[in-house]
N, C-alpha and C positions, 0 to 999 in steps of 0.2 A: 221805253221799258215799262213792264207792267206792274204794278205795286204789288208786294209782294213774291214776285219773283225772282226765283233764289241762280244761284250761277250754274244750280246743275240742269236747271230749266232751259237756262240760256246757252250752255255749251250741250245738251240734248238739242234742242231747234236749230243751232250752227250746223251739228253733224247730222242732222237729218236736211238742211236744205244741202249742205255741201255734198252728199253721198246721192243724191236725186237730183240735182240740178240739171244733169243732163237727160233724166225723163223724164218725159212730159208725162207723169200718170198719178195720183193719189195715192201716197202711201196709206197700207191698212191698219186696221187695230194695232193686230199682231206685229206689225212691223215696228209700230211705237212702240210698245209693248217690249218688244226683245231690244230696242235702243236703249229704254229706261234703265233695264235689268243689265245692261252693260255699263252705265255710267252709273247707276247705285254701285254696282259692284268694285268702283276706282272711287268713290268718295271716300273721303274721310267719317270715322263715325261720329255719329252725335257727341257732340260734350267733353270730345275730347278722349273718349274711352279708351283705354284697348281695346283691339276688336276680340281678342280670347273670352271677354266677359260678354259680349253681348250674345254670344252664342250660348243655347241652352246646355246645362250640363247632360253626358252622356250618361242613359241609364243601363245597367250592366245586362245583355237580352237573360231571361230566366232558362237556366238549363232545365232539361229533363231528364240528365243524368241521375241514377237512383243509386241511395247507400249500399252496399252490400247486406247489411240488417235489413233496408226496407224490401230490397228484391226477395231475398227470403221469406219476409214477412210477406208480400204478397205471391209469391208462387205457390207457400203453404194454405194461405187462401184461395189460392185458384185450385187446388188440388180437392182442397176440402166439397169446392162448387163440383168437383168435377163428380166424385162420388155422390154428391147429392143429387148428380141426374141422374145417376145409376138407378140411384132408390125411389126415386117419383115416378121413373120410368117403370117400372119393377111393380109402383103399388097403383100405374097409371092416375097418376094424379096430374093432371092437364094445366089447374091452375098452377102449382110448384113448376113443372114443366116450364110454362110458358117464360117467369121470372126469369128464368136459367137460362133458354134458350129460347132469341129472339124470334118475332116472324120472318124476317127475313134470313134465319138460319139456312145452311145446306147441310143435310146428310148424306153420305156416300158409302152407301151398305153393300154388300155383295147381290142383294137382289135389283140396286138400284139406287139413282139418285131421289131425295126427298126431301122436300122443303119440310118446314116447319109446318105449318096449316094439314099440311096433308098426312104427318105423322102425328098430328092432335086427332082428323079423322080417324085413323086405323086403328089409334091407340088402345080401344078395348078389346079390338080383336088379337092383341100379343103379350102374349105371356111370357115373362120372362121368371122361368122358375126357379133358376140356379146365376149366379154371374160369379168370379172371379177374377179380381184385377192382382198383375203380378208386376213388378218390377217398372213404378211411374217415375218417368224421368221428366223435365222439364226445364226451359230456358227461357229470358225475353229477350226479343232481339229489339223492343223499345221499349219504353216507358207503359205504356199503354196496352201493349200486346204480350201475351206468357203461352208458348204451344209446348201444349205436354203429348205426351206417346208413351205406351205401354203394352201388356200383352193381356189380354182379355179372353175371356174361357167364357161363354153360356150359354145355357140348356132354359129350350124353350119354342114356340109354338106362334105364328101366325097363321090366322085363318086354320087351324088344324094340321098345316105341315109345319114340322120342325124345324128350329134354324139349322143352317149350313153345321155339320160338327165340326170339332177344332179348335184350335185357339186361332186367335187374329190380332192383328198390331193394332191399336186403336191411336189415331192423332185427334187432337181437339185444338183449336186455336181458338183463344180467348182473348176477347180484347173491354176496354174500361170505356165505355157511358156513362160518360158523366160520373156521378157516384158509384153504379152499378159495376161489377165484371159479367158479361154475358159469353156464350158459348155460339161462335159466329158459324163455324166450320167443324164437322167431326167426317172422317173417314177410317174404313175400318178394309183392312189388306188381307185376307188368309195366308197363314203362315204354311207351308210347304211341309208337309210329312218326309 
């Protein structure tokens, strides 16, 4: 016997020569390894403990379920964001713009899909001379995420032809970075005479 070796050494080296006895081949790491973890797992614990203590206490995982006060509170913020793209858009103001609506944003107008980069490009060629938003509803289906939809009326000009007339449904889906709420998605539907 080797000093200092304890009985679970000695009944770990029994059942690995007894379990391999009749092959001739070197057990690996891995195979000590899953033997060890099998006869730890039938010892006794140290000191006599129970084994209930030696396990770490369970930490409770963090919901991201939100109060009904705070969903409020941030839908009426995201509402608030939403109109203030109206207005930058409106007074083409690119840096405000950007804040609001990331580069990797998608627009989905009736003339066309358009990333963000590409409507900071065009931006001084559209004038938006009139807008009206009517009846904005919104919901979050997580924590993080608030899409709002409404009906939206405006007069106004790129490149010198006018927009489409009409009203249109407008959807936005907003989601939180970090600190931030940004404006990931807008698409806009013409509404049917």
């Amino acid at each position: 016997m080797i000093s200092g070796e304890s009985s679970a050494d000695r009944e770990l080296d029994a059942r690995f020569r007894a379990a391999h006895a009749t092959i001739p081949r070197e057990a690996t790491a891995t195979e000590h390894r899953i033997a060890e973890i099998k006869i730890a797992k039938k010892a006794e614990p140290p000191n006599g403990w129970p084994e209930n203590q030696m396990k770490s206490p369970k930490v409770p995982k963090r919901k991201l379920a939100q109060s009904p006060r705070s969903k409020s509170d941030t839908i009426e913020t995201v509402i608030r964001l939403e109109k203030r793209v109206w207005e930058v858009a409106q007074q083409r103001n690119a840096a405000e713009f950007k804040k609001l609506v990331p580069a990797d944003a998608v627009m989905i107008f009736q003339s066309g899909i358009v990333l963000q980069p590409e409507y900071l490009v065009t931006m001084n060629a559209r004038t938006i001379s009139r807008y009206e938003i009517r009846d904005m509803r919104a919901f979050m289906p997580n924590a993080t995420t608030v899409i709002l939809y409404y009906e939206a009326l405006r007069l106004g000009e790129q490149n010198g032809a006018a927009f489409p007339s009409g009203p249109v449904v407008e959807s936005t889906t907003w989601i939180r970075r970090g600190k931030r709420w940004v404006a990931i998605l807008n698409q806009e539907t013409p509404i049917s005479s």
